[in-house]
C-alpha positions in Angstrom: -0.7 103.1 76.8 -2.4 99.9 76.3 -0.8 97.0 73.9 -3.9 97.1 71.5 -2.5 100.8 71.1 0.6 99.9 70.1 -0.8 97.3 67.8 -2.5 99.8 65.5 0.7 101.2 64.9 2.8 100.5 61.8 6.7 99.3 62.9 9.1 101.4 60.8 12.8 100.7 60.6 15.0 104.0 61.1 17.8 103.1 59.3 16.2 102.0 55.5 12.6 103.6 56.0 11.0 99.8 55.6 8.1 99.0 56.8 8.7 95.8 58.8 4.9 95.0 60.1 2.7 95.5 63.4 2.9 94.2 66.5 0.9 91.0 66.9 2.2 89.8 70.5 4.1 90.9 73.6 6.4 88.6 75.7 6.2 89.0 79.3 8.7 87.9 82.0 7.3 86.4 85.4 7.5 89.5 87.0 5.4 91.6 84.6 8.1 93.0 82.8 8.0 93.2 78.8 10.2 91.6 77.4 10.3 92.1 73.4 6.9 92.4 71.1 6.4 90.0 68.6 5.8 91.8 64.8 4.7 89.7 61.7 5.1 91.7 58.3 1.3 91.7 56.5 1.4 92.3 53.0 -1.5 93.7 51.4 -2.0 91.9 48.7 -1.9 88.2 51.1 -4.8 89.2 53.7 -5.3 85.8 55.1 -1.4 85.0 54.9 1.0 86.4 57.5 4.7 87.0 56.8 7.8 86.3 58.5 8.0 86.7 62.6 10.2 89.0 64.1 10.9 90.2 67.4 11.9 93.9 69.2 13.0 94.9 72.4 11.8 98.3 74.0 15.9 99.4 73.5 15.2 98.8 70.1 12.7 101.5 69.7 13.5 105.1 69.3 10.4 107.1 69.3 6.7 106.5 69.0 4.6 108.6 67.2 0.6 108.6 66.9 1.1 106.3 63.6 4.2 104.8 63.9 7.0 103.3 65.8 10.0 104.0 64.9 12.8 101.3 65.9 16.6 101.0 65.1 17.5 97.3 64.3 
């Protein structure tokens, strides 16, 4: 699976059902390893205006689906 995959996927939070945004940019260790995605909440009514940064770690997710990721914060 390739990043832009995982960027067309909407970030859902297990516990409250909120959608918290989609994945905009990956960190990656000197090794190659990923570290955490970056994921910026869009709002559709602010197109050109991006919300509030936030970051996940691959613990962090539980399951990803062909729509969604699903991740426990």
């Amino acid at each position: 699976m390739n990043l832009s995959d995982l960027q067309r996927k909407d970030i859902v939070n297990m516990e409250d059902g909120k959608r918290l945004g989609r994945i905009v940019d990956a960190s990656v260790s000197n090794n190659g390893n990923i570290e955490y995605f970056v994921i910026i909440e869009r709002k559709f009514w602010q197109f050109f205006k991006s919300g509030n940064e936030q970051t996940i770690t691959f613990s962090q997710i539980k399951k990803i689906g062909t729509d969604v990721i699903l991740v426990e914060l």
